[in-house]
C-alpha positions as CSV (number, residue, x, y, z in Angstrom):
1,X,-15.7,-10.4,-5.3
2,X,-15.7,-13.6,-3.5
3,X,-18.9,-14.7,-4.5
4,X,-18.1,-13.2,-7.9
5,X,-21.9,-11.2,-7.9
6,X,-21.1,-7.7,-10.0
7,X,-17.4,-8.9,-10.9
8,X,-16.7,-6.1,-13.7
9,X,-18.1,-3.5,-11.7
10,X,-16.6,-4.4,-8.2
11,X,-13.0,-5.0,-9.9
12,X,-12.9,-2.0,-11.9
13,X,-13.5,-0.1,-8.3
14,X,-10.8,-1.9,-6.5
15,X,-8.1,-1.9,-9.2
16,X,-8.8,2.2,-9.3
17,X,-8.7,1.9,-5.4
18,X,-5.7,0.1,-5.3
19,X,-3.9,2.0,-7.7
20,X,-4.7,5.2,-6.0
21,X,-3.5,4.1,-2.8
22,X,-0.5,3.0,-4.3
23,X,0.5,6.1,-5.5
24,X,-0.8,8.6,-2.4
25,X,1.4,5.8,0.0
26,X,3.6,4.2,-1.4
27,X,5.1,5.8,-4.7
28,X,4.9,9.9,-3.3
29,X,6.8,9.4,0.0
30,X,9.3,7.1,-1.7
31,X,10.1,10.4,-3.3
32,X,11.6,12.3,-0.1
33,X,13.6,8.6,0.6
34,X,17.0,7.5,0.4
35,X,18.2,3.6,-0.2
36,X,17.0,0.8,1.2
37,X,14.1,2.5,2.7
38,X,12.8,3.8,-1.1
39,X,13.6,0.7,-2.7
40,X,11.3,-0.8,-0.2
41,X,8.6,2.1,-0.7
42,X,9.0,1.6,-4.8
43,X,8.4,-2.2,-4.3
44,X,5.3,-2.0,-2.4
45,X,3.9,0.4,-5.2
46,X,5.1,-1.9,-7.9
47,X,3.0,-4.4,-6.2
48,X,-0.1,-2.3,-6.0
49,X,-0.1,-2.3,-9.5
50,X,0.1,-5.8,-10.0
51,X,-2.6,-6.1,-8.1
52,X,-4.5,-3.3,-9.5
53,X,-3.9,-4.8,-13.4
54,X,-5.0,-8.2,-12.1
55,X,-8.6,-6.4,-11.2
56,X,-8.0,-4.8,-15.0
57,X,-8.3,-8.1,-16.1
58,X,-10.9,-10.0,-14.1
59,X,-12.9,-6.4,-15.4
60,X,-11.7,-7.5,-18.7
61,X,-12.5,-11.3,-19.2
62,X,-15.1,-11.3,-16.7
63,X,-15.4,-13.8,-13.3
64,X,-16.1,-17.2,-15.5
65,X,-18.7,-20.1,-15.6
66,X,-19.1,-21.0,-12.3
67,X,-19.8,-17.6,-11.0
68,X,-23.1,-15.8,-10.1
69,X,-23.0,-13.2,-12.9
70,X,-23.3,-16.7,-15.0
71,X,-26.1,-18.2,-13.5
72,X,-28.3,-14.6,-14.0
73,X,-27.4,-14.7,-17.7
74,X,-28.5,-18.5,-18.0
75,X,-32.0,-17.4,-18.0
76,X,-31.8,-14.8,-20.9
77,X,-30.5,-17.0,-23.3
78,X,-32.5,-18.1,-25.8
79,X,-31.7,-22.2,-27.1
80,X,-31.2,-22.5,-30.4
């Protein structure tokens, strides 16, 4: 991801990683909490799938111009 090299691929894994572990622990344990304690639980899954619909959209739009996956594809194209 950093050096943005298989982007799609490698943010489609980690946004189904991240929304997996959001639900297995966070959002089920929340479930046998009470209060503060689940409200905190509930927030922490909330945020894992923020982050895990942020990767839905780098998968989406792709990593951009200044990224490796755009200097393979320079190559292929044809100038018209």
């Amino acid at each position: 991801m950093l050096v943005a090299f298989q982007t799609r691929w490698v943010a489609a894994a980690l946004a189904a990683f991240t929304a997996v572990a959001g639900y297995l622990y966070h959002f089920v344990p929340a479930q046998g909490m009470e209060g503060c304690a689940q409200m905190a639980e509930m927030n922490q899954f909330f945020k894992n799938v923020t982050i895990a619909g942020g990767f839905l959209m780098l998968t989406a739009f792709g990593p951009g111009n200044l990224s490796l996956d755009a200097r393979g594809d320079r190559g292929s194209r044809v100038a018209a």
